[in-house]
NUMI-610567 format. One record per atom (N, C-alpha, C, O): x, y, z; atom name. Coordinates in pm, 1 decimal. Each point is the difference from the previous one (the first is absolute). Layout:
N
X|Y|Z|CA
...
This chain:
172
13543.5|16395.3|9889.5|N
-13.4|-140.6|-25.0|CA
-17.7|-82.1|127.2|C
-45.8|-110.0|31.1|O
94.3|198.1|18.9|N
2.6|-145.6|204.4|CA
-185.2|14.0|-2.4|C
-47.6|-113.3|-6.4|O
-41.1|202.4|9.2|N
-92.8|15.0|42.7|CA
-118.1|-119.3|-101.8|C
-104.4|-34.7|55.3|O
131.7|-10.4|-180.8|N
-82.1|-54.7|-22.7|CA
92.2|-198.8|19.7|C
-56.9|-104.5|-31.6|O
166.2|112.3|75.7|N
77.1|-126.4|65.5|CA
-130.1|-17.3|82.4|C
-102.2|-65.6|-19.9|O
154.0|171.4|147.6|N
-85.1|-50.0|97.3|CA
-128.1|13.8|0.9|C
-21.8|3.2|121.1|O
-84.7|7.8|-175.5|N
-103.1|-13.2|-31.4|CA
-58.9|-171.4|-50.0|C
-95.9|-68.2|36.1|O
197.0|48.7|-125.1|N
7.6|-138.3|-50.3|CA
49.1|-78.0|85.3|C
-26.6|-118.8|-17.8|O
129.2|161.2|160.3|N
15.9|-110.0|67.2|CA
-141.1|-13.4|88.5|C
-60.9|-105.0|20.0|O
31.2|213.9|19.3|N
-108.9|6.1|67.8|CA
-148.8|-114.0|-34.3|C
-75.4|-78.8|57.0|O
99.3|130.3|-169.5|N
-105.1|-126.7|-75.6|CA
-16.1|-133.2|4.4|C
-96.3|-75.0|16.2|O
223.4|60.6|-36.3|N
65.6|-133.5|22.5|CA
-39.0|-32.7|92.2|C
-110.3|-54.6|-1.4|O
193.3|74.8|148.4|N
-52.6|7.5|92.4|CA
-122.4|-55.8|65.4|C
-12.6|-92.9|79.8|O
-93.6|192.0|-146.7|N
-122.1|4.1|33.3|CA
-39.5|-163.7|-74.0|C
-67.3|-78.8|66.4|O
91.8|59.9|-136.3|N
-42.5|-99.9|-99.2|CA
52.5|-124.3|27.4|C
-38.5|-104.2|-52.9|O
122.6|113.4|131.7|N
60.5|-126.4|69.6|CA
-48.3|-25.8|149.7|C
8.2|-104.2|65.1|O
-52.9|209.2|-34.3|N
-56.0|-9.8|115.7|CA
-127.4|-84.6|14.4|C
-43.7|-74.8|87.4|O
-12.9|130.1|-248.6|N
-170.7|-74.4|20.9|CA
15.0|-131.3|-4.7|C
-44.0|-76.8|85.6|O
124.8|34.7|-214.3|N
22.8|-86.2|-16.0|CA
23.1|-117.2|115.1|C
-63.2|-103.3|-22.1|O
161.2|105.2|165.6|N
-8.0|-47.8|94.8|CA
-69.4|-26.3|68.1|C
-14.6|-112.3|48.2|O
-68.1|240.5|-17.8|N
-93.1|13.3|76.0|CA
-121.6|-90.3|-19.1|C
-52.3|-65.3|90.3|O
-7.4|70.7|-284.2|N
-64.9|-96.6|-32.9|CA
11.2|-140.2|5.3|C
-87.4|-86.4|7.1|O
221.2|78.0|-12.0|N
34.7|-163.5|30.8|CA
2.1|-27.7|108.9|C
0.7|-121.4|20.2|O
0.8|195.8|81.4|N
-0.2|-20.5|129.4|CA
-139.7|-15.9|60.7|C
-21.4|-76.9|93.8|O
-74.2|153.9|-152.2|N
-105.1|-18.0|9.8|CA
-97.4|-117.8|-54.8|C
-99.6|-35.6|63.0|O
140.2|-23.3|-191.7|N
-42.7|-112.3|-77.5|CA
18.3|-108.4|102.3|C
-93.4|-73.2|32.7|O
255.0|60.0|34.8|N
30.1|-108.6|78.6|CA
-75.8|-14.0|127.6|C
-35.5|-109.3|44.2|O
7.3|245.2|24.4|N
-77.3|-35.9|96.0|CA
-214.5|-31.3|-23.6|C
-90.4|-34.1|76.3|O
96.4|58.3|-171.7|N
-168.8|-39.9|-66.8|CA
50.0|-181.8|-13.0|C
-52.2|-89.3|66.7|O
148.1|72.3|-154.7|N
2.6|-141.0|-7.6|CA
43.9|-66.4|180.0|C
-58.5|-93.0|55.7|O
138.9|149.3|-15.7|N
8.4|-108.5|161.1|CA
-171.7|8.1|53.8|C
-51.6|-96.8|55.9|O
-8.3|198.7|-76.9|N
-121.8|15.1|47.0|CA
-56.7|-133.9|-7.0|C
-22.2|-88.7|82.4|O
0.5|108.3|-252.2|N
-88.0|-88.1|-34.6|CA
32.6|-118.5|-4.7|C
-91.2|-68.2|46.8|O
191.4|-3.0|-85.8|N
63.5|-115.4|57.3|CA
-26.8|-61.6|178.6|C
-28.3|-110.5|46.1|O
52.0|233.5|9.6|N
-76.8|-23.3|140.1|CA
-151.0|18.1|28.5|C
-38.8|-15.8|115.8|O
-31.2|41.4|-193.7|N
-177.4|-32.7|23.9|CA
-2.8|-114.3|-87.5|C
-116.0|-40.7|6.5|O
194.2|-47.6|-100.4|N
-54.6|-99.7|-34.4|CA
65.7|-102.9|70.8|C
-49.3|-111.8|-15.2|O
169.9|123.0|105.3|N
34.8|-93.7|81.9|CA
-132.8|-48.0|131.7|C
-45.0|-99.5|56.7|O
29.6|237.8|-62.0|N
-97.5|-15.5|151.4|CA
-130.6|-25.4|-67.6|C
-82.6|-4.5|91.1|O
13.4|-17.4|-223.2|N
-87.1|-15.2|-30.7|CA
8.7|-201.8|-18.6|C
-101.3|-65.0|26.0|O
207.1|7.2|-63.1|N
65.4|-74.2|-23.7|CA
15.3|-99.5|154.8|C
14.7|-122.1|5.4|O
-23.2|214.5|105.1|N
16.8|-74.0|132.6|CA
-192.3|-15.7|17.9|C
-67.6|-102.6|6.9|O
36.2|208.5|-4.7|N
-152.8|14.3|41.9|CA
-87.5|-149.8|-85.7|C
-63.7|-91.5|52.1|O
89.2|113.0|-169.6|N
-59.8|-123.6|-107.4|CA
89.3|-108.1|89.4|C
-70.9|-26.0|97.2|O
151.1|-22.0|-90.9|N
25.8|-128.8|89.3|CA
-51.9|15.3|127.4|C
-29.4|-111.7|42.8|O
7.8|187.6|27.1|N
-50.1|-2.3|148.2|CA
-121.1|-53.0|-23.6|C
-50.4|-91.1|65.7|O
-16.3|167.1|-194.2|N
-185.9|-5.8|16.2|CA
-15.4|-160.2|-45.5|C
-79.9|-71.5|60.4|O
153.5|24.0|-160.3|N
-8.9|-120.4|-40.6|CA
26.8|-82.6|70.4|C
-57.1|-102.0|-38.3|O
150.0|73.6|178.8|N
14.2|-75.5|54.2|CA
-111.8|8.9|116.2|C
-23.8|-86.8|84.0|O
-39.6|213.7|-99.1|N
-126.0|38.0|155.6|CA
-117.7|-53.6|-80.9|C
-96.1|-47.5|60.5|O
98.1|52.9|-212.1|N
-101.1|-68.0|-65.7|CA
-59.2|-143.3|21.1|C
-116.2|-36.1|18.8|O
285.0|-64.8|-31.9|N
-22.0|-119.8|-27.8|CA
-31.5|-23.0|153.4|C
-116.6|-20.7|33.8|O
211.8|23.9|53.4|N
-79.3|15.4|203.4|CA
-164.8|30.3|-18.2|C
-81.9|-83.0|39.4|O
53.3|171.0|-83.4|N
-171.1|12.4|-4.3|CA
-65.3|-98.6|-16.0|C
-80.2|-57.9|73.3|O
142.8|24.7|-246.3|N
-109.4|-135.1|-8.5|CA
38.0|-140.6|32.7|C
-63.6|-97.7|-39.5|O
177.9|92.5|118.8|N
20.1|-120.2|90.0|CA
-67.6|17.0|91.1|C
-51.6|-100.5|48.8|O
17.2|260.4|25.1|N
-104.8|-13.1|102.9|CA
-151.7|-111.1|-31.0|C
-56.5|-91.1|60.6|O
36.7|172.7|-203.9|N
-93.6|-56.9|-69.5|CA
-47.5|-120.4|-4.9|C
-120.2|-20.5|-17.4|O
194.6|-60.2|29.7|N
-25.4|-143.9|-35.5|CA
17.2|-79.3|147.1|C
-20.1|-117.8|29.5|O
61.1|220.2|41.9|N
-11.0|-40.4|192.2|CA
-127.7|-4.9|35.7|C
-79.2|-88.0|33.7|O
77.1|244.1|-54.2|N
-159.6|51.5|28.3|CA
-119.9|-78.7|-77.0|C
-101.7|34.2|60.2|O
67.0|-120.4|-161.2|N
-68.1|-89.9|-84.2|CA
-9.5|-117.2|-1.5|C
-86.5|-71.8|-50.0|O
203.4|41.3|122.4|N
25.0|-185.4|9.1|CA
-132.4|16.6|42.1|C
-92.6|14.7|-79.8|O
75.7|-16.7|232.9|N
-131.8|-78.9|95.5|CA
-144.2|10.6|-105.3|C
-75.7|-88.2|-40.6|O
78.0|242.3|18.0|N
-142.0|-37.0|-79.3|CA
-5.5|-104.8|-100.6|C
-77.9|-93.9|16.6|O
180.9|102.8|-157.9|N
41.3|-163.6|-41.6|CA
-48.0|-109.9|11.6|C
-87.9|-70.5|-49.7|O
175.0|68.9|137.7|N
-16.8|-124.2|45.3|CA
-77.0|-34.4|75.4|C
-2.7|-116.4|39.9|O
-85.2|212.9|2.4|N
-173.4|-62.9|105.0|CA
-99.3|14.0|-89.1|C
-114.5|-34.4|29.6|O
149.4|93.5|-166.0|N
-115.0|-3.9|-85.6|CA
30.3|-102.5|-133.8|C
-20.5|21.9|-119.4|O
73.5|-134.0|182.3|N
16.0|-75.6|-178.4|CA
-58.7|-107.3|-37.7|C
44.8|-89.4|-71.7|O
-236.8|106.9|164.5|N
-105.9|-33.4|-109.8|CA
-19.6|118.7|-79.3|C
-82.7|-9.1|-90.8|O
143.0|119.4|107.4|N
-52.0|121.5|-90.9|CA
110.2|4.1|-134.2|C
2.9|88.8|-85.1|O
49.3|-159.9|88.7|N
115.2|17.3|-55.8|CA
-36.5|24.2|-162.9|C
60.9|71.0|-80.0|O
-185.1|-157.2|57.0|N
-56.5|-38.9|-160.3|CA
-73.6|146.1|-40.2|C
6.1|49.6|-112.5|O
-85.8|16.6|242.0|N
-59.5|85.1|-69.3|CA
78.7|134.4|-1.7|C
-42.8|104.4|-49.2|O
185.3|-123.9|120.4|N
141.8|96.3|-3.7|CA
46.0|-7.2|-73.1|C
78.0|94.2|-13.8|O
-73.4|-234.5|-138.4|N
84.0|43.6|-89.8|CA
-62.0|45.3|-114.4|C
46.0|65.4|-93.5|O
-204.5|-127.8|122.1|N
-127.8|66.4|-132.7|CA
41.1|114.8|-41.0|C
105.9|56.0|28.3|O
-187.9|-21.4|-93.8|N
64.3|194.3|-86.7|CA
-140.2|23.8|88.2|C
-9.9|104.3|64.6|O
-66.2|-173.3|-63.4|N
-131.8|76.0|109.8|CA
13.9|98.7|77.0|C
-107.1|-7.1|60.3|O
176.4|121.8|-3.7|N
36.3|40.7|142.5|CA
-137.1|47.9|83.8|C
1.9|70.4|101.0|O
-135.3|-131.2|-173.7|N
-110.9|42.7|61.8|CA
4.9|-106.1|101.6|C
-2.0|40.3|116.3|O
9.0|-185.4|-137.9|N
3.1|-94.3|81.2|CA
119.2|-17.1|107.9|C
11.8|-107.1|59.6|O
75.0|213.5|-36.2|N
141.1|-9.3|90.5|CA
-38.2|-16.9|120.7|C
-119.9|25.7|11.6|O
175.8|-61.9|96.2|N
-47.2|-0.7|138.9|CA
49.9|126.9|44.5|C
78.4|48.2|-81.7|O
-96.3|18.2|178.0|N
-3.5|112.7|59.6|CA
107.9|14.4|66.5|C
28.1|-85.8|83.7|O
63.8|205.2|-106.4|N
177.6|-13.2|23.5|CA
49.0|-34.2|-127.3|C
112.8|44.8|-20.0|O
-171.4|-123.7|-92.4|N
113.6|18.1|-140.7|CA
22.4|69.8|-89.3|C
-51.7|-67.1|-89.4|O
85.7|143.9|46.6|N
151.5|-15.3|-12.4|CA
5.7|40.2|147.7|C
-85.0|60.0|65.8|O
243.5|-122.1|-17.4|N
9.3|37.3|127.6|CA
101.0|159.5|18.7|C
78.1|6.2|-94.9|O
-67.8|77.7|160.1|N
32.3|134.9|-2.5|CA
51.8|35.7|124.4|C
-94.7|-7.7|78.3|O
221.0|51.6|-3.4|N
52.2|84.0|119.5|CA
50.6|122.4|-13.3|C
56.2|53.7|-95.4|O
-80.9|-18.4|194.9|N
107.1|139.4|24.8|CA
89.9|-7.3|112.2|C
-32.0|-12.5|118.2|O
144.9|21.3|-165.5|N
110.8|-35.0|103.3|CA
5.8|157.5|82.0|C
2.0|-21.8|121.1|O
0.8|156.8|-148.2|N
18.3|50.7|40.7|CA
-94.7|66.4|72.1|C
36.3|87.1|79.0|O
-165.9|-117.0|-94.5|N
-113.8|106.4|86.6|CA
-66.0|123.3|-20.6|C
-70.6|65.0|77.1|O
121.7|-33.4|-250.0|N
-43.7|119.2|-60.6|CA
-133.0|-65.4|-39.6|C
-72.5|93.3|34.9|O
18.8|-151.6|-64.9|N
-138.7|-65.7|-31.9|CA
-29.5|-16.0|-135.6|C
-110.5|-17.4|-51.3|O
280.1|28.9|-30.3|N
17.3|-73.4|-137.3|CA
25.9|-152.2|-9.3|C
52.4|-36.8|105.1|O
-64.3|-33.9|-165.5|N
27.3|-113.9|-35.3|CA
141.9|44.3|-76.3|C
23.3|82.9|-87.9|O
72.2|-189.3|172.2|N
139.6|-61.1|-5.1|CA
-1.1|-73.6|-108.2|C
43.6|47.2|-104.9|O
-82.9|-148.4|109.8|N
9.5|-128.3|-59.5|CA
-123.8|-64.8|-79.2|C
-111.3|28.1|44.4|O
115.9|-81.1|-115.7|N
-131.2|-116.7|-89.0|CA
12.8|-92.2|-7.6|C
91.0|-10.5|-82.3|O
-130.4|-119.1|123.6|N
33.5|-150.4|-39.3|CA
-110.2|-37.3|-63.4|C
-113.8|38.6|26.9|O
160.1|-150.5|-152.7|N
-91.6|-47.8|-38.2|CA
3.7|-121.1|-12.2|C
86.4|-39.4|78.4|O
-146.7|-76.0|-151.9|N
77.6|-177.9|-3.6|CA
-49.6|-26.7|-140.6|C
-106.2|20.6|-58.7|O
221.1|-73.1|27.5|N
-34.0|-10.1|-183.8|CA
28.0|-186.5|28.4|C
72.0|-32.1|94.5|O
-116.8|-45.3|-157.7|N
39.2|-148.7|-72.5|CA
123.9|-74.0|-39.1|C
52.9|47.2|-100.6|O
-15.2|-111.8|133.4|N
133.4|-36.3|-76.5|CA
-51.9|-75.7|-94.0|C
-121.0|-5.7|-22.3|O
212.2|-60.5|-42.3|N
-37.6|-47.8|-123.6|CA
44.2|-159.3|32.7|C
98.7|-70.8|-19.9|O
-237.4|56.8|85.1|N
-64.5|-144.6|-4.5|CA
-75.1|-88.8|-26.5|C
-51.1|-75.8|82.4|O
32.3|73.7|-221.4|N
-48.5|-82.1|-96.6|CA
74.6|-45.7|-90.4|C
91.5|72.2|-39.8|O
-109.0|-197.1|-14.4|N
107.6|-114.2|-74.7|CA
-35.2|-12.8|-114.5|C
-119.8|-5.5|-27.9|O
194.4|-0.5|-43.9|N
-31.1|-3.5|-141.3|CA
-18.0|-123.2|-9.8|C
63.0|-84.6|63.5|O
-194.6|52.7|-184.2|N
-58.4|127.1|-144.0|CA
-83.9|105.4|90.0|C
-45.1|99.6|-56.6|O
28.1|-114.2|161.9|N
-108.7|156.6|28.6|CA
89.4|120.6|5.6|C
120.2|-12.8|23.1|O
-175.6|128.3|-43.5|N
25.5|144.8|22.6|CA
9.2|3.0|128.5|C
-50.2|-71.3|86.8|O
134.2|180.3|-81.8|N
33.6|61.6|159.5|CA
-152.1|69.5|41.0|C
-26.7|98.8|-68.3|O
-26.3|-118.5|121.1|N
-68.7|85.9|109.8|CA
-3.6|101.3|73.9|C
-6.2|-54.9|110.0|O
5.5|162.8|-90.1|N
37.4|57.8|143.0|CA
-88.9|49.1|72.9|C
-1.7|74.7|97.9|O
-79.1|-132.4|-165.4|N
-191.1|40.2|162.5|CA
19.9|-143.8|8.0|C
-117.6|-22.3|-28.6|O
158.1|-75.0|40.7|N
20.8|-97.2|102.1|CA
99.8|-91.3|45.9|C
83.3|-50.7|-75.1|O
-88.2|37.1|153.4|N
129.6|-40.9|67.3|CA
-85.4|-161.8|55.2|C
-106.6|-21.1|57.9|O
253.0|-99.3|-128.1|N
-19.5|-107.1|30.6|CA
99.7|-61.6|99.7|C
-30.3|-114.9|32.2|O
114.9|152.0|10.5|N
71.1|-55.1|91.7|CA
49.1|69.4|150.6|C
91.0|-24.9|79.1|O
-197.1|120.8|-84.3|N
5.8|42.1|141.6|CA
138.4|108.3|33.4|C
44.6|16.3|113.6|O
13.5|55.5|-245.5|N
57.9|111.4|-3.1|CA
17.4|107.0|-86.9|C
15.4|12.5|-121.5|O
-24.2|83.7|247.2|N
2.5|123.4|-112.8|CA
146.8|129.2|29.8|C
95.2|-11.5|77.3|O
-121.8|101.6|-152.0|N
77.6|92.9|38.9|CA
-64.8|114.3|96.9|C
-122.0|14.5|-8.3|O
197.4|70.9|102.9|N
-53.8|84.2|8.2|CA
100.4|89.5|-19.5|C
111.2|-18.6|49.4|O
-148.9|154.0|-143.9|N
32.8|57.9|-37.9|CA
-2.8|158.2|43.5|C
-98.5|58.4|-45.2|O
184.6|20.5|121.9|N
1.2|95.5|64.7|CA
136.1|130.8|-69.3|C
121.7|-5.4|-17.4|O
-248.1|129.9|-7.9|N
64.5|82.7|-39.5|CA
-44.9|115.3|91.3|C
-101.0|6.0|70.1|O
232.5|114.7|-92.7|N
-5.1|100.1|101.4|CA
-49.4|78.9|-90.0|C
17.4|3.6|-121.8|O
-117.6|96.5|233.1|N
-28.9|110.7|-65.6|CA
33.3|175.9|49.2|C
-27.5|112.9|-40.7|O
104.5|-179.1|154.7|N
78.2|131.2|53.3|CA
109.3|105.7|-65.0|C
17.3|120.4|19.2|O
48.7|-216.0|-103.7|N
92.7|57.4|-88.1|CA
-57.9|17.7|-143.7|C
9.4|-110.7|-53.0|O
-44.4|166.6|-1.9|N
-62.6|20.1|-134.7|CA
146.2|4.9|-90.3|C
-11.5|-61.2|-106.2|O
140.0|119.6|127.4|N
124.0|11.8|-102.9|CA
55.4|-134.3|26.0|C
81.0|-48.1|-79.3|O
-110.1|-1.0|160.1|N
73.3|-158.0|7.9|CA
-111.8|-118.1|54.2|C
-13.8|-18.6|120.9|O
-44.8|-39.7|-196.1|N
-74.2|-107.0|-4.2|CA
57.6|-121.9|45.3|C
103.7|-29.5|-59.4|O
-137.9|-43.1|140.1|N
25.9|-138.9|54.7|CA
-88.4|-77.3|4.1|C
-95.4|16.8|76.0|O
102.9|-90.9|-134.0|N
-93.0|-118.2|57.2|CA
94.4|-203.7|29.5|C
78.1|-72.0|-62.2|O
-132.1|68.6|152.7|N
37.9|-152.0|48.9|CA
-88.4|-106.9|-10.5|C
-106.3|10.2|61.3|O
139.0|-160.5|-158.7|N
-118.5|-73.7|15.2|CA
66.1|-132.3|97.3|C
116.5|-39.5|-3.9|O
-218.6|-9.6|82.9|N
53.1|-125.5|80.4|CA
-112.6|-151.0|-51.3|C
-119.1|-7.6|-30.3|O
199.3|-65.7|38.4|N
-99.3|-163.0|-29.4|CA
-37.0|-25.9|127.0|C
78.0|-30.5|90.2|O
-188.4|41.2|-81.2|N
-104.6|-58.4|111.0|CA
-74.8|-148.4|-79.6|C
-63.0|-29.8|-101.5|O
127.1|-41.1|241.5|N
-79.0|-155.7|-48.2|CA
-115.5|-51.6|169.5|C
23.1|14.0|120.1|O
-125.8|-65.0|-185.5|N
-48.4|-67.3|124.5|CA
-60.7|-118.6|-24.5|C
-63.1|-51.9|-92.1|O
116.0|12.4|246.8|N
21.9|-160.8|-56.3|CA
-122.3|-68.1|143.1|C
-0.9|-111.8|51.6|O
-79.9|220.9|-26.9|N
-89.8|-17.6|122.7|CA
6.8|-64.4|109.2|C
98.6|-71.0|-19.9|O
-145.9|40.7|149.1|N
31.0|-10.3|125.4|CA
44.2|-71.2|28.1|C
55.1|26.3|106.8|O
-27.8|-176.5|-155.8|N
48.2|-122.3|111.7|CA
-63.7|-69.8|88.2|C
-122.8|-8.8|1.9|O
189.4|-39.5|68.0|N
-63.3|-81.8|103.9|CA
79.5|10.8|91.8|C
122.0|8.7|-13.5|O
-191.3|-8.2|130.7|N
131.9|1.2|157.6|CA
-5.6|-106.1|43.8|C
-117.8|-28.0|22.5|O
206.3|-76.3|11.9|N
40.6|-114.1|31.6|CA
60.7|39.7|178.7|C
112.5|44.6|22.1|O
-197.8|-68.5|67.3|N
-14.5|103.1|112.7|CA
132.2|3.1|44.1|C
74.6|96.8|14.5|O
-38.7|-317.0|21.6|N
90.2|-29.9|90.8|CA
126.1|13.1|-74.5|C
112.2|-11.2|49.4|O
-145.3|40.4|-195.2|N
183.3|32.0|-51.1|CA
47.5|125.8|-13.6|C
109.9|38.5|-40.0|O
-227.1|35.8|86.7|N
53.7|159.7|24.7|CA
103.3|75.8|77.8|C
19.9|121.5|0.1|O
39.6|-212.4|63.6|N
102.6|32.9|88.2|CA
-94.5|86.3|113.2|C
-100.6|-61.9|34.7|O
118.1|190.2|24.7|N
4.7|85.3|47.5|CA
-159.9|78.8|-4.0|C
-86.8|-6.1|87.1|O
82.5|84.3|-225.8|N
-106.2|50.1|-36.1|CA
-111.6|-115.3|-42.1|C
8.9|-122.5|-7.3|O
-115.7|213.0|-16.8|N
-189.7|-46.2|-23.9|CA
7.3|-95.5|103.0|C
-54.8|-103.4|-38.1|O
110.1|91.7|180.1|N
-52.4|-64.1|91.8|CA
63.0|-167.6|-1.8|C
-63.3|-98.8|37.1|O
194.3|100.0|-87.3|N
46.4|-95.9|-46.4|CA
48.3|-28.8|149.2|C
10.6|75.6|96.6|O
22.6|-253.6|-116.9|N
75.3|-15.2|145.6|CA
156.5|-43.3|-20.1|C
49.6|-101.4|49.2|O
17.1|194.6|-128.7|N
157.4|10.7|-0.3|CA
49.8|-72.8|-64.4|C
122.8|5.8|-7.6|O
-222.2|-143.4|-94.9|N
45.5|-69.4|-65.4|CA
19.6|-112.4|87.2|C
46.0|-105.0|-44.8|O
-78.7|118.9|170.9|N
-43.6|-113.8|92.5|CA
-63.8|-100.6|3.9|C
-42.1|-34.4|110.5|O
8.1|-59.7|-244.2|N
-103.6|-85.9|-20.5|CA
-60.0|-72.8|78.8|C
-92.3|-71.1|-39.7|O
């Protein structure tokens, strides 16, 4: 009789063993994976915050053209893009791989008064958006829009210039 005891403890045994072993093993698959979605979890915030930086580059890199082209501005918001001036949409590469970073484009605000319809191929009060999205990050999309207004050059009033355009210090 001892010989089939221990046989059955043996079993036991054995059967308690897996048992641990499997749970021991389950727990380390789950810390695993819990730890590739933490670090997947850091990476998605890194890229999203390197995203939205991109297309703030974006709208750095775009001002000047902008704003040196806004007699073009009418045939920039047409759906035409045959008639665009040359440089629009405007496009960088921040890094030097010879992809395009960034896209800006300038959409209309909504400046027309009722009873008329909104518009957005033309712009009556001399502002628009420009609208800049990244294209470096494809899993995290950014885009930034800024209100650009122009309110055109002025006049220089020489002797009240103080200092600058040749002013005499406010020295009348």
């Amino acid at each position: 009789m001892k010989r089939s005891s221990q046989r059955t403890q043996r079993g036991a045994a054995l059967a308690i063993t897996m048992i641990l072993v499997s749970g021991l093993l389950a727990g380390g698959a789950l810390a695993v994976y819990l730890q590739l979605a933490d670090t997947r979890g850091a990476q998605y915030v890194t890229e999203s915050r390197a995203a939205l930086y991109c297309a703030e580059a974006g709208l750095t890199g775009a001002r000047d053209f902008v704003s040196l082209n806004v007699a073009q501005w009418p045939s920039m918001l047409d759906t035409d893009t045959g008639n665009d001036p040359d440089g629009y949409p405007v496009e960088g590469d921040l890094d030097g791989d010879g992809v395009n970073d960034w896209h800006v484009e300038i959409r209309d605000n909504d400046d027309e008064r009722s009873p008329v319809d909104n518009d957005a191929t033309i712009d009556i009060d001399a502002r628009i958006f420009m609208v800049s999205t990244c294209l470096k990050y494809p899993d995290t999309p950014r885009s930034v829009l800024e209100l650009i207004s122009f309110s055109g050059g002025g006049t220089n009033y020489r002797n009240q210039s103080g200092q600058g355009a040749g002013g005499s210090n406010n020295a009348n």
